[in-house]
LUMVOFI-179116 format. One record per atom (N, C-alpha, C, O): residue number from 1; residue in one letter; x, y, z. Coordinates in steps of 0.02 Angstrom, whole numbers, padded with zeros to 5 digits, always signed. Each point is the difference from the previous one (the first is absolute). Layout:
+-----+-----+--------+--------+--------+
|   n | res |      X |      Y |      Z |
+-----+-----+--------+--------+--------+
| NUM |   a |      X |      Y |      Z |
...
+-----+-----+--------+--------+--------+
END
This chain:
+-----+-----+--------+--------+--------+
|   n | res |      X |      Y |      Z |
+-----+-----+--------+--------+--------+
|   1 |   x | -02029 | -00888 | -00934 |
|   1 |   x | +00054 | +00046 | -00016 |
|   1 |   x | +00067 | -00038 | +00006 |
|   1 |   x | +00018 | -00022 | +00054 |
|   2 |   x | +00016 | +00016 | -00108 |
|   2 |   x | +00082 | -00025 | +00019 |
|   2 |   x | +00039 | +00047 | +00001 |
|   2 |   x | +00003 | +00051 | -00035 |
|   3 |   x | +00048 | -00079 | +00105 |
|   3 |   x | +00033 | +00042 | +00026 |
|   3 |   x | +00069 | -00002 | -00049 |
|   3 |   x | +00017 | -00049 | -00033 |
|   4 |   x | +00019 | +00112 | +00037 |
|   4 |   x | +00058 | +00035 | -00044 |
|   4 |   x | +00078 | -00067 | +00032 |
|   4 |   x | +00037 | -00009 | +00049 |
|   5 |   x | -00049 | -00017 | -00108 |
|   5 |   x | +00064 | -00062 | +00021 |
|   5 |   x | +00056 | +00019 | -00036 |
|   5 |   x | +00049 | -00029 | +00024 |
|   6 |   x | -00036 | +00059 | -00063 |
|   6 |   x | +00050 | +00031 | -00039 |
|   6 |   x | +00061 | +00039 | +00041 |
|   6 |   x | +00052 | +00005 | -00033 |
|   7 |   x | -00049 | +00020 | +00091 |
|   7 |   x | +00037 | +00026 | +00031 |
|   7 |   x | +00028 | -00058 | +00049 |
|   7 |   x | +00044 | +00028 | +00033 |
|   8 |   x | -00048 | -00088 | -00015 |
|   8 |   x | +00004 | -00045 | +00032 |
|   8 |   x | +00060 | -00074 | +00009 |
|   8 |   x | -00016 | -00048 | -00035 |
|   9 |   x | +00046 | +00045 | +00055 |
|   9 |   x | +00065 | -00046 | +00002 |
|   9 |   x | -00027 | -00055 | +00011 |
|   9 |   x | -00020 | -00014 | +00057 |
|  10 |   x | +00015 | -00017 | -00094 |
|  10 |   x | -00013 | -00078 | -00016 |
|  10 |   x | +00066 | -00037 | +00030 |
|  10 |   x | +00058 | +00019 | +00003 |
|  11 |   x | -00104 | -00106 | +00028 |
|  11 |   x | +00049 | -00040 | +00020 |
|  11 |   x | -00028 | -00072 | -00019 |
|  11 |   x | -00054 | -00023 | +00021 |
|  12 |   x | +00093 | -00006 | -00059 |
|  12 |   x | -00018 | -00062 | -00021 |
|  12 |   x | +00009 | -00064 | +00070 |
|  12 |   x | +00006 | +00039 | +00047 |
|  13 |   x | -00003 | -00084 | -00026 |
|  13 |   x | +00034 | -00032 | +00050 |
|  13 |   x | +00053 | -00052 | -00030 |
|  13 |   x | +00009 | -00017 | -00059 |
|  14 |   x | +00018 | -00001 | +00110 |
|  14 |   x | +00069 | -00055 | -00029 |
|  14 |   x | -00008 | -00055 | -00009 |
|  14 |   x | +00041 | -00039 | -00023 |
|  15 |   x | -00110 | +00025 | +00043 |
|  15 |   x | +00001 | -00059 | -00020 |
|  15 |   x | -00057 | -00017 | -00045 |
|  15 |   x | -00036 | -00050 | +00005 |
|  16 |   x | +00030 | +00104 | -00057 |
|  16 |   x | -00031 | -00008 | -00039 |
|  16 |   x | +00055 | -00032 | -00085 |
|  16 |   x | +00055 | +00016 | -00022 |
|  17 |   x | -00128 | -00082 | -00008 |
|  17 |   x | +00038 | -00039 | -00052 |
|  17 |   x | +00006 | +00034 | -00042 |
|  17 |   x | -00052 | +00012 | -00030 |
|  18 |   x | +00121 | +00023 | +00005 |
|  18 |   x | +00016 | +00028 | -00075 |
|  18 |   x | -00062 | +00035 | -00010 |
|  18 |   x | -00015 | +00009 | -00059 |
|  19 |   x | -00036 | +00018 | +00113 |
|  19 |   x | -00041 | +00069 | -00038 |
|  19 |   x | -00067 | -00030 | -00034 |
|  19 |   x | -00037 | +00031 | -00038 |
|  20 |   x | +00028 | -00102 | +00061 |
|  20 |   x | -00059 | -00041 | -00042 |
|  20 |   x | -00051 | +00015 | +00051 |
|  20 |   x | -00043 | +00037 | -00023 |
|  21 |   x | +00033 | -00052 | +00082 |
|  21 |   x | -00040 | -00002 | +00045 |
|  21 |   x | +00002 | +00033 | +00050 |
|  21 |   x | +00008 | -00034 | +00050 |
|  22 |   x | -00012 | +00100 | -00040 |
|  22 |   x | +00019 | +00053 | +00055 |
|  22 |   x | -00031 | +00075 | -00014 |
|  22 |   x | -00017 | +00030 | -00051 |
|  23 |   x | +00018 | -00015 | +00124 |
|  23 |   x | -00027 | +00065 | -00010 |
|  23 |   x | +00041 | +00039 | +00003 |
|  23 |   x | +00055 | -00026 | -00005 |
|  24 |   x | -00055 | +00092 | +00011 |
|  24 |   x | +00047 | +00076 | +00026 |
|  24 |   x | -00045 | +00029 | +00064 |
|  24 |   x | -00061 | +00003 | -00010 |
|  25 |   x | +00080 | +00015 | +00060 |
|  25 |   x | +00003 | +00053 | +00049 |
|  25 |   x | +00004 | +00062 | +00000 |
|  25 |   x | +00035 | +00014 | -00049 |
|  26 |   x | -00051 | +00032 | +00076 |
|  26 |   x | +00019 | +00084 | +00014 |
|  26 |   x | -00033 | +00008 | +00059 |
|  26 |   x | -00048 | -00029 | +00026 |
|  27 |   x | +00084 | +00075 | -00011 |
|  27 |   x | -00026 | +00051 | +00069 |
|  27 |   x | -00029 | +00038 | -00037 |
|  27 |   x | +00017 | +00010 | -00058 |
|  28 |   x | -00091 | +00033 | +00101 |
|  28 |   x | -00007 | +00036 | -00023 |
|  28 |   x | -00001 | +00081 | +00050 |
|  28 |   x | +00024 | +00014 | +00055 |
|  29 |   x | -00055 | +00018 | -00096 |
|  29 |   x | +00019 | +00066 | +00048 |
|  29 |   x | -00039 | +00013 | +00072 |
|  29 |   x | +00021 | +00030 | +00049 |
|  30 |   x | -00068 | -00053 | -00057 |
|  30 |   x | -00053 | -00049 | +00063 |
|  30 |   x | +00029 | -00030 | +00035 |
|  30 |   x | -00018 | -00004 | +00059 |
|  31 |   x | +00076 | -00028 | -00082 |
|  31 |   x | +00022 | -00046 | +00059 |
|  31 |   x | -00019 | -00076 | -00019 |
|  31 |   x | +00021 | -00047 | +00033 |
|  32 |   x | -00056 | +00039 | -00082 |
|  32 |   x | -00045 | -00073 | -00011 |
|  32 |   x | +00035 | -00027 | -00064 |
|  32 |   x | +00045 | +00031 | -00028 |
|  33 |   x | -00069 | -00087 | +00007 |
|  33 |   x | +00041 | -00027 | -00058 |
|  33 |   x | -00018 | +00007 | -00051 |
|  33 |   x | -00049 | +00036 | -00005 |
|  34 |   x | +00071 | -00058 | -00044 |
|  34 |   x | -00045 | +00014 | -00090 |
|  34 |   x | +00039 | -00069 | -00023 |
|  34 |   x | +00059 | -00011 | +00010 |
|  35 |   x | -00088 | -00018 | -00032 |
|  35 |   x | +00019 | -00069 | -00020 |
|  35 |   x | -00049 | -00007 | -00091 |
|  35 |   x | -00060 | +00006 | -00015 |
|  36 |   x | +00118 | -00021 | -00022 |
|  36 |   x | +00000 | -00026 | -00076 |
|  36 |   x | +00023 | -00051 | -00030 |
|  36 |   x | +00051 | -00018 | +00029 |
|  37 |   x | -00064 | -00023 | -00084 |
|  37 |   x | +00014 | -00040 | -00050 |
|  37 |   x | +00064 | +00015 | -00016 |
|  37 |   x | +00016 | +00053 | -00028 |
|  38 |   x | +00024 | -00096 | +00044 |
|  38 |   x | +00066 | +00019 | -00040 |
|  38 |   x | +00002 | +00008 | -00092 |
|  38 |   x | +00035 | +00040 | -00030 |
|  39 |   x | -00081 | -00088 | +00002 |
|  39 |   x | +00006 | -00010 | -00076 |
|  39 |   x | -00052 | +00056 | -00008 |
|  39 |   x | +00002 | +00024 | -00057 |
|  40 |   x | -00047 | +00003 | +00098 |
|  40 |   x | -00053 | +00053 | -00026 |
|  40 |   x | +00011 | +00054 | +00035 |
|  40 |   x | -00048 | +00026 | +00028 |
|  41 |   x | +00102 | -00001 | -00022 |
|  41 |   x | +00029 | +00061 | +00046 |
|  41 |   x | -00046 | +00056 | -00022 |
|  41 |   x | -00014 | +00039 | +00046 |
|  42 |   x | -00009 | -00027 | -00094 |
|  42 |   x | -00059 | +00047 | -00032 |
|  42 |   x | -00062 | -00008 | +00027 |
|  42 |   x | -00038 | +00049 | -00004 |
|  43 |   x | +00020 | -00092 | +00028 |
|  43 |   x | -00066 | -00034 | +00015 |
|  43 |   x | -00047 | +00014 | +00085 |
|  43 |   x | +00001 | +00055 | +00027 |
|  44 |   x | -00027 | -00097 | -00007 |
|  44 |   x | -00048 | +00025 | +00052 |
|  44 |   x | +00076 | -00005 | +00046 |
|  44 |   x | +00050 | -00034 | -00010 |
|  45 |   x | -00070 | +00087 | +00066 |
|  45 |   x | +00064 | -00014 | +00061 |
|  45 |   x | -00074 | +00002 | +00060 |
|  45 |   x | -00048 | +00038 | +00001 |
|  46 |   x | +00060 | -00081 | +00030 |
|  46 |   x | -00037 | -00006 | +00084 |
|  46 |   x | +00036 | +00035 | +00049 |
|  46 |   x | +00058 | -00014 | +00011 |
|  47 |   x | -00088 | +00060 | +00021 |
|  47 |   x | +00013 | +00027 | +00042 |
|  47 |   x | -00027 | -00029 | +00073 |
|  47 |   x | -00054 | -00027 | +00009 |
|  48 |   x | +00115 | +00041 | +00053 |
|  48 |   x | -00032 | -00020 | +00053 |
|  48 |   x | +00045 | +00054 | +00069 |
|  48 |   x | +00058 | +00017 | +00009 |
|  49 |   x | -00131 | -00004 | +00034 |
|  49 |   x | +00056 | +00019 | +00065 |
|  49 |   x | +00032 | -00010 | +00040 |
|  49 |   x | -00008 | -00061 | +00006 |
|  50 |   x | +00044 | +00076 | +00034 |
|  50 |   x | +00039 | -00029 | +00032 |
|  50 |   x | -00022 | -00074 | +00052 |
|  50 |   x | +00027 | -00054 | +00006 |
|  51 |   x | -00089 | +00085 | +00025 |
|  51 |   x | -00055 | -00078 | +00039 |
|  51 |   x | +00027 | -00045 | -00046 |
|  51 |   x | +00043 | -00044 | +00002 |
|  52 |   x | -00099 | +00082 | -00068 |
|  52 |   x | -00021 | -00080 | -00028 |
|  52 |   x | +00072 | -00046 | -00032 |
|  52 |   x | -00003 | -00060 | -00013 |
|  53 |   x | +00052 | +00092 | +00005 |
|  53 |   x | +00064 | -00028 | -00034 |
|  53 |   x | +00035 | -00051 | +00052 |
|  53 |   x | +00024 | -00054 | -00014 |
|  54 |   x | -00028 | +00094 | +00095 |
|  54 |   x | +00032 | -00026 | +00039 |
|  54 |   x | -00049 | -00073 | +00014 |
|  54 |   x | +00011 | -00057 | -00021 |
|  55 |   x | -00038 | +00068 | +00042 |
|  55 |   x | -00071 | -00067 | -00005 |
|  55 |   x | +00019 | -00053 | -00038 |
|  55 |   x | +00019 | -00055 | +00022 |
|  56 |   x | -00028 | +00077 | -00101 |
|  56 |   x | +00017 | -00044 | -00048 |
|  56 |   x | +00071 | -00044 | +00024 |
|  56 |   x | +00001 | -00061 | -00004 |
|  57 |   x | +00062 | +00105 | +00029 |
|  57 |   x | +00051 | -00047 | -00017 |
|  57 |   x | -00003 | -00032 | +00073 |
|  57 |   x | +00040 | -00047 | +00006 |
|  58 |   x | -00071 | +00058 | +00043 |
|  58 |   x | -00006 | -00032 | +00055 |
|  58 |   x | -00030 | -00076 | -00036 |
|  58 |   x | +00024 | -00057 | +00006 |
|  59 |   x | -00065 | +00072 | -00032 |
|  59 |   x | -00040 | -00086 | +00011 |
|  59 |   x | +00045 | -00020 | -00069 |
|  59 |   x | +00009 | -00060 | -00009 |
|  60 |   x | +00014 | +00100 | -00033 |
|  60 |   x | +00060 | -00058 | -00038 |
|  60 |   x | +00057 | -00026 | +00032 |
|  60 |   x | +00034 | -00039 | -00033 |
|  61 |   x | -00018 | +00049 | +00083 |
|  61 |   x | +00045 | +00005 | +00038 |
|  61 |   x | -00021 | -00066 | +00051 |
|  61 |   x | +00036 | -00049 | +00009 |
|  62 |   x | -00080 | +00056 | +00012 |
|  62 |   x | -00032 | -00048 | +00031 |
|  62 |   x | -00041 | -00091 | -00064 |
|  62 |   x | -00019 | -00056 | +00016 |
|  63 |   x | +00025 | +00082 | -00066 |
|  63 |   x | -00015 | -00066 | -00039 |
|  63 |   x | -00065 | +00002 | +00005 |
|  63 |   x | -00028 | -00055 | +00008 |
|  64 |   x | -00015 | +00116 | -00011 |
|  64 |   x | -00082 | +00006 | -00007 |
|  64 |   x | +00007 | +00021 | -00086 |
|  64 |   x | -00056 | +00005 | -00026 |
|  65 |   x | +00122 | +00010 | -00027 |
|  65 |   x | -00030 | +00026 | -00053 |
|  65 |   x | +00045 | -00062 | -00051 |
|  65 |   x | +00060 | -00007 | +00009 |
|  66 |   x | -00085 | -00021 | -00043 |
|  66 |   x | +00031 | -00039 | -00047 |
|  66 |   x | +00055 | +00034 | -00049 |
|  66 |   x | -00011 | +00024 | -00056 |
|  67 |   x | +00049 | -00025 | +00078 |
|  67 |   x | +00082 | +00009 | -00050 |
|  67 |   x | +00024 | -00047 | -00053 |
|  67 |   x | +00005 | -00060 | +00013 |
|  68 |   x | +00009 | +00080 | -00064 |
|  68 |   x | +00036 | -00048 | -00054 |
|  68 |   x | +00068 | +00029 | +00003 |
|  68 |   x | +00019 | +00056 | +00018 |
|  69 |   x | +00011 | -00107 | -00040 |
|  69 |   x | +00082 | +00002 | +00003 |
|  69 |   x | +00035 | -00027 | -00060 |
|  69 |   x | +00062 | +00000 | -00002 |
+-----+-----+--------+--------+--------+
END
């Protein structure tokens, strides 16, 4: 089931290149994130809850997730 993303405030980040390689953000009404394709804003969005989001940016944060720049 995909969840209703249409009501949702998207956030690109700043340090994303001119929109080539980046995602978008939202809160959602859960409390958890919804994360999309910037060039496929139409397309699959991943959803996650609050755990698993916080988790995630812990070990990027820590240099457990490979980042391009």
């Amino acid at each position: 089931m995909k969840a209703e993303t249409s009501d949702l405030t998207w956030f690109t980040s700043s340090r994303s290149a001119n929109g080539q390689s980046c995602v978008e953000c939202a809160r959602t009404p859960s409390a958890g994130i919804a994360v999309r394709d910037t060039r496929q804003r139409d397309g699959a969005v991943l959803n996650f809850g609050k755990t698993e989001w916080d988790k995630f940016l812990q070990r990027v944060h820590a240099g457990e997730v490979p980042v391009t720049t």
